[in-house]
C-alpha positions in Angstrom: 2.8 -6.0 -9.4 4.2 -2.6 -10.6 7.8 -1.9 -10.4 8.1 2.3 -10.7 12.1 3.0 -10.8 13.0 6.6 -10.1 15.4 9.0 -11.6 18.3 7.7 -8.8 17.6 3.8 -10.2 15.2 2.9 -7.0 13.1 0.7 -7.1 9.3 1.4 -5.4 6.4 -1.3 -5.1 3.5 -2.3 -3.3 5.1 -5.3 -1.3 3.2 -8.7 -2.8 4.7 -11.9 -2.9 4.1 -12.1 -6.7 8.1 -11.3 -6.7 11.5 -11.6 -4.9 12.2 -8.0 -4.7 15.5 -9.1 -3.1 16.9 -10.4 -5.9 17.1 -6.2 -7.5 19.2 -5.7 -4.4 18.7 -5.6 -0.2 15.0 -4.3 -0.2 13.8 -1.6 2.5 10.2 -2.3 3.1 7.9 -0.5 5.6 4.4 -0.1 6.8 1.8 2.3 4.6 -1.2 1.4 6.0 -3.0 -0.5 8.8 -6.0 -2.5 8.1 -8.0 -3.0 11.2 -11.6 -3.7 12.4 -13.5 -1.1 14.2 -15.4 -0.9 17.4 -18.2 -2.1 15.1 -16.3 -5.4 13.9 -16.2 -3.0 10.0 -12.8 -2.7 8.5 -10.9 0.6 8.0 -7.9 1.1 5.8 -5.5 4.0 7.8 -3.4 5.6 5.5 -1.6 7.6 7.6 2.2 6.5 7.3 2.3 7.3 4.4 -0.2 11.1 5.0 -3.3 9.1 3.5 -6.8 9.3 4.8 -8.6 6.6 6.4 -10.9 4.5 4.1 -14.1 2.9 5.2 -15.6 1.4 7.2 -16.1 -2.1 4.5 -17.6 -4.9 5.8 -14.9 -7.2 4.4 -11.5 -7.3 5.4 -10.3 -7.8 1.9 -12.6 -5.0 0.7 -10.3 -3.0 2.7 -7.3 -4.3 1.3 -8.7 -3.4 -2.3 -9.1 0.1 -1.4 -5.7 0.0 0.2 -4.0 -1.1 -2.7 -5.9 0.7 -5.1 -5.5 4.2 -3.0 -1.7 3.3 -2.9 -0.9 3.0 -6.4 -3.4 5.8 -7.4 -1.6 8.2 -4.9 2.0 7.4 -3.6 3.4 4.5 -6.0 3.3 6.4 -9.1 4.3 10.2 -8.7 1.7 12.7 -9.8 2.7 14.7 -12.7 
């Protein structure tokens, strides 16, 4: 799990249950993506709450949940320089 702290002392993450991010204080967590099955029974990764693309289709849910995570901390947890 990456912790990336920002210049105010924030505190961003991927949400995992690897670690109790309440215990650095009350944390503010919401959606990035929704992983969902298409018409076709594939999986798609929709980035959009967070301005992403969609990803997909995979025919594993969890394939989908790779991409997700990988796009995430590729593109919005870590700031580009």
């Amino acid at each position: 799990m990456q912790l990336v702290i920002d210049p105010a002392g924030q505190v961003h993450a991927i949400y995992d249950e690897d670690f109790d991010l309440a215990a650095l204080g009350p944390p503010v967590i919401r959606r990035a993506s929704h992983v969902e099955p298409g018409p076709d029974g594939r999986w798609h990764a929709d980035l959009a709450p967070v301005a992403g693309p969609v990803l997909g289709p995979f025919d594993r849910r969890s394939e989908a949940l790779e991409a997700e995570r990988c796009w995430l901390e590729a593109h919005w947890l870590v700031p580009q320089a």
